[in-house]
MARLUMRO-289177 format. One record per residue: residue number from 1; residue in one letter; chain; z, y, x negated of N, C-alpha, C in turn. Coordinates in steps of 0.05 Angstrom, whole numbers, plus 5000, padded with zeros to 4 digits. Atoms other than C-alpha are relative to their C-alpha. Layout:
# MARLUMRO-289177
NUM;a;A;Z;Y;X;Z;Y;X;Z;Y;X
...
This chain:
# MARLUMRO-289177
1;x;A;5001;4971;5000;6932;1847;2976;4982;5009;5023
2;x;A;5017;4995;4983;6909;1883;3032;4969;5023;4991
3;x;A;5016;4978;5016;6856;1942;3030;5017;5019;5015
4;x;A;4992;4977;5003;6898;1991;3045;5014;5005;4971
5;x;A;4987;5002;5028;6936;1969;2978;4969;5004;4986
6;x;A;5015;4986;5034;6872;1971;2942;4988;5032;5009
7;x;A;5011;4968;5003;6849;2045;2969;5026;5008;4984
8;x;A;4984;4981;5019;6923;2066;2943;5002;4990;4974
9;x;A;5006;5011;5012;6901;2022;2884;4991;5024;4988
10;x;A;5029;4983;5010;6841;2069;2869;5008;5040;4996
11;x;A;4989;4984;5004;6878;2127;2889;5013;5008;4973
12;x;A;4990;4996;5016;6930;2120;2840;4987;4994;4975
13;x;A;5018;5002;5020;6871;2101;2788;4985;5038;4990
14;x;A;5012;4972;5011;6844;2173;2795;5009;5015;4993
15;x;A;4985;4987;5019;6900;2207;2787;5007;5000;4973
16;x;A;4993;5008;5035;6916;2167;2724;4973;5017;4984
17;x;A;5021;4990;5016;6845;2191;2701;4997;5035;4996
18;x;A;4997;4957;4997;6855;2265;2719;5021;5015;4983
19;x;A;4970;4986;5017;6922;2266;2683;4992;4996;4964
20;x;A;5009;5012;5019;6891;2222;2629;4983;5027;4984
21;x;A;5023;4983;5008;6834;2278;2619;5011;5024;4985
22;x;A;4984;4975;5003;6884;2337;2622;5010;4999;4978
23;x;A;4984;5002;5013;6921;2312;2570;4984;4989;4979
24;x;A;5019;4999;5022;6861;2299;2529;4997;5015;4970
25;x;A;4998;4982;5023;6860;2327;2458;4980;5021;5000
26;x;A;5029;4976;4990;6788;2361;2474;5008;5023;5020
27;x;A;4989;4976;4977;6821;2399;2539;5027;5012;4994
28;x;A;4976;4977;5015;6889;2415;2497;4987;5018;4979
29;x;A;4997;4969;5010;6854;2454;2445;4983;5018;5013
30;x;A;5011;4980;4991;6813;2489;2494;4976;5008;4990
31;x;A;5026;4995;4993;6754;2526;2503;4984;5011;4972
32;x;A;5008;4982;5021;6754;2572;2438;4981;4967;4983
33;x;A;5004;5018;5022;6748;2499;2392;4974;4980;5018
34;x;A;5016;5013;4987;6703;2461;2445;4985;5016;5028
35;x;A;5007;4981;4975;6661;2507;2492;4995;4984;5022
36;x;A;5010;5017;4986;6636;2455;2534;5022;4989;5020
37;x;A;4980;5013;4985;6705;2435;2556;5002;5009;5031
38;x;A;4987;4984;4977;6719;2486;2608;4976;4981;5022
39;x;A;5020;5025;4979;6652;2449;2651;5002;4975;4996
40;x;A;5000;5026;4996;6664;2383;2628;5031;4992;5021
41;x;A;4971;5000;4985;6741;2398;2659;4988;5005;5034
42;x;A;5001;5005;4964;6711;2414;2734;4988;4976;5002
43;x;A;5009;5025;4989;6662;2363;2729;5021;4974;5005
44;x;A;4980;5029;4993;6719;2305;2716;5009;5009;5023
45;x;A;4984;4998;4991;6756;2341;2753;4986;4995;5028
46;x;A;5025;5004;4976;6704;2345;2816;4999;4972;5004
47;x;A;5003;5019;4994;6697;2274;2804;5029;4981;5009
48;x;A;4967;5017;4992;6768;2245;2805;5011;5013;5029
49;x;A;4992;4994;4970;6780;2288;2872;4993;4994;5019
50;x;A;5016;5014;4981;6723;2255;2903;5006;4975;5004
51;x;A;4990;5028;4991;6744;2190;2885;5022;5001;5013
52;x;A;4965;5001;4986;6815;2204;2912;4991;5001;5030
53;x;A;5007;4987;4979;6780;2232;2979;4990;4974;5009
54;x;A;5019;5023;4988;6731;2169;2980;5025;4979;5003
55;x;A;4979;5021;4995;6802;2120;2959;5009;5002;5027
56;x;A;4982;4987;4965;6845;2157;3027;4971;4991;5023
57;x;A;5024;5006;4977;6772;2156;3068;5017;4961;5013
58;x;A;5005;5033;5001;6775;2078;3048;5030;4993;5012
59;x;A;4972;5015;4989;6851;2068;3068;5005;5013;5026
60;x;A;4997;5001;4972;6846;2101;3133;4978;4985;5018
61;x;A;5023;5008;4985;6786;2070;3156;5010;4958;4998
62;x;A;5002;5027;4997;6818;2000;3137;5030;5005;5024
63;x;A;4978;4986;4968;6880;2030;3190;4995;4997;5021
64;x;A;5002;5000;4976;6842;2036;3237;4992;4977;5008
């Protein structure tokens, strides 16, 4: 495996976690039944975009 396979490795790991989150039973019923959600939803969300940003960093830097 090279490392460009594992940044799109990691990549496609965060998405899984971002979709994973979304589709969470806490972030389907929403904010009324869990207040907390709506900030716990940027923070993941903040974090799984970072890792996606750090995965791509990591697969162009093994490119070059």
């Amino acid at each position: 495996m090279t490392s460009g396979a594992h940044a799109g490795d990691l990549e496609a790991a965060a998405e899984e976690a971002a979709t994973a989150f979304e589709e969470s039973p806490a972030v389907q019923a929403g904010p009324a039944e869990t207040p907390v959600a709506g900030e716990l939803d940027v923070t993941i969300e903040t974090a799984a975009d970072e890792a996606a940003e750090v995965a791509e960093e990591a697969g162009e830097a093994t490119e070059q």
